[in-house]
C-alpha positions as CSV (number, residue, x, y, z in Angstrom):
1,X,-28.8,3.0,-49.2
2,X,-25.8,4.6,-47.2
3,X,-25.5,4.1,-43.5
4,X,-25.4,7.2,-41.7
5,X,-22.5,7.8,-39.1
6,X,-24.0,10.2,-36.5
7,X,-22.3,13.8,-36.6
8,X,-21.0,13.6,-32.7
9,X,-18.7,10.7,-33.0
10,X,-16.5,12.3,-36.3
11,X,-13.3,13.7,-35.2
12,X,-13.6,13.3,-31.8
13,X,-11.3,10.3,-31.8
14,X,-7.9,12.8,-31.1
15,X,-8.9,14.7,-28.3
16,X,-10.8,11.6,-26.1
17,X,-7.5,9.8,-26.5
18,X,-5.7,12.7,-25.7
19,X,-8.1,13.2,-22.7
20,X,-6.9,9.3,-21.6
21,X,-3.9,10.0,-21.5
22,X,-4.0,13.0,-19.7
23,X,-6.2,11.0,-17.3
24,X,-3.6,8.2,-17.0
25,X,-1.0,10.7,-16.5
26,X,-2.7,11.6,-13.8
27,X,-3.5,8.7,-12.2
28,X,0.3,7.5,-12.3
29,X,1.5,10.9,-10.7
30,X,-1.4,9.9,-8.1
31,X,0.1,6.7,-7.5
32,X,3.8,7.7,-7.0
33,X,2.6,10.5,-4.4
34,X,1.1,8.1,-2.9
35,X,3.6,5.2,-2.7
36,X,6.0,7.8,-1.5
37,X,3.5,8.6,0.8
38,X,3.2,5.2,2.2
39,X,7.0,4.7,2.0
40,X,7.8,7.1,5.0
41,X,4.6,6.7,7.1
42,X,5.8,4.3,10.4
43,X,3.6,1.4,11.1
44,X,3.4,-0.3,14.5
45,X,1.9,-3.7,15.8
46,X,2.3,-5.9,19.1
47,X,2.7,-9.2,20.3
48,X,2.4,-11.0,23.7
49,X,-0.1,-8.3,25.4
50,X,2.2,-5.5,24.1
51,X,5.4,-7.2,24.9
52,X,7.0,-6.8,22.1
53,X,6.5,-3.8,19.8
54,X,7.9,-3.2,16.6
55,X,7.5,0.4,14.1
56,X,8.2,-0.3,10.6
57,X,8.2,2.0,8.1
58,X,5.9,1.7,4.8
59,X,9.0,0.2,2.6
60,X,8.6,-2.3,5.1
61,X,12.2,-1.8,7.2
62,X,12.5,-2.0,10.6
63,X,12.4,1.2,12.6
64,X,12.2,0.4,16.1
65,X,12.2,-3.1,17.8
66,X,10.8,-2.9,21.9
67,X,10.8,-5.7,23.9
68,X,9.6,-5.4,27.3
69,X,13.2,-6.8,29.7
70,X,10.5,-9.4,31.5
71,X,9.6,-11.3,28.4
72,X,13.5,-12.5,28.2
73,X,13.8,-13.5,31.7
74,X,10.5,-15.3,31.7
75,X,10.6,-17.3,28.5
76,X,12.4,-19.2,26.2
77,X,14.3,-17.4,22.8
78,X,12.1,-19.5,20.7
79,X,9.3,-17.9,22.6
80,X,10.5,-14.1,22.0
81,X,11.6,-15.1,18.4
82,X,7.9,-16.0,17.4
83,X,6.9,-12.8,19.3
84,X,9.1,-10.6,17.4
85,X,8.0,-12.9,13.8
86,X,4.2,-12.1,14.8
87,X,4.9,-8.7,15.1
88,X,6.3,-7.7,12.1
89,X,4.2,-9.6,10.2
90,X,1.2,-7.8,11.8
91,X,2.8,-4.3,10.9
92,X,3.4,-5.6,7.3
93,X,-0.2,-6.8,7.1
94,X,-1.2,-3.2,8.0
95,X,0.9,-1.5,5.3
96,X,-0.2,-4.0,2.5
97,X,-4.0,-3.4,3.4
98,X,-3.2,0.2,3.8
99,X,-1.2,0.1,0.2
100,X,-4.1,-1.5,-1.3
101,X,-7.0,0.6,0.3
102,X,-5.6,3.8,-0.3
103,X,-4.7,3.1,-4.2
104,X,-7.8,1.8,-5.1
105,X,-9.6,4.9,-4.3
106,X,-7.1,6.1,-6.9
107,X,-7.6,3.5,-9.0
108,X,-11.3,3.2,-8.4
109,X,-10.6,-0.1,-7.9
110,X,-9.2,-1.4,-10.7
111,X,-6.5,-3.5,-10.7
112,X,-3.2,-2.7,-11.8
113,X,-0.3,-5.5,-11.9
114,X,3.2,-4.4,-10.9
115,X,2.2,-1.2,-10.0
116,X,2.0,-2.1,-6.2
C-alpha cells in the first residue's frame, strides 16, 4: 500500500519560506524604526519631592540635570549624589520598560536575544 501525501502541502514549501522571510524582514525593519524611535524620545524622572530632575534621552545620555538651589544648601553632597543616582536610574527604568513594551507588540511577544 502507498501512503498518500495530501495535494495541498506539494510545492508549497518555496513560497511559505519565502513568505518568512518577507515577514522577518519585516519585523527587523519594525524594530530599527522603532529603536530609532526610542533613541531620540527624552525621558524624565524625579527625586526628593521633585528636587532633583533629570531628562535623558532613549540611548540613555543625559539631557538635562535640574536641581532645585535649596537642596544644596540644606543637605549634605552625599545626600544630592543619591538624589541625582535615583533619578537616573528611575528615567532608565522607564526607557527599558518602554523598550520592552513597545517591541513586544512587534514581536508579539517573543523573545529575541541581542536584539534589544
Amino acid at each position: 500500500m502507498k501512503a498518500r501525501v495530501p495535494k495541498q502541502n506539494m510545492g508549497g514549501g518555496a513560497q511559505n519560506m519565502n513568505a518568512m522571510i518577507k515577514q522577518a524582514q519585516k519585523m527587523q525593519d519594525e524594530i530599527t524604526k522603532l529603536q530609532d524611535d526610542i533613541e531620540e524620545r527624552e525621558f524624565s524622572a524625579t527625586s526628593g519631592g521633585g528636587a532633583v530632575e533629570v531628562v535623558l534621552y532613549g540611548k540613555k545620555t543625559i539631557k538635562s540635570l535640574n536641581i532645585k538651589p535649596d537642596v544644596v544648601k540644606e543637605g549634605s553632597i552625599e545626600d544630592l549624589q543619591d538624589l541625582v543616582i535615583s533619578a537616573v536610574n528611575a528615567a532608565i527604568q522607564q526607557i527599558e520598560e518602554t523598550t520592552e513594551e513597545e517591541m513586544s507588540k512587534i514581536t508579539g511577544g517573543v523573545s529575541l536575544p541581542g536584539l534589544f
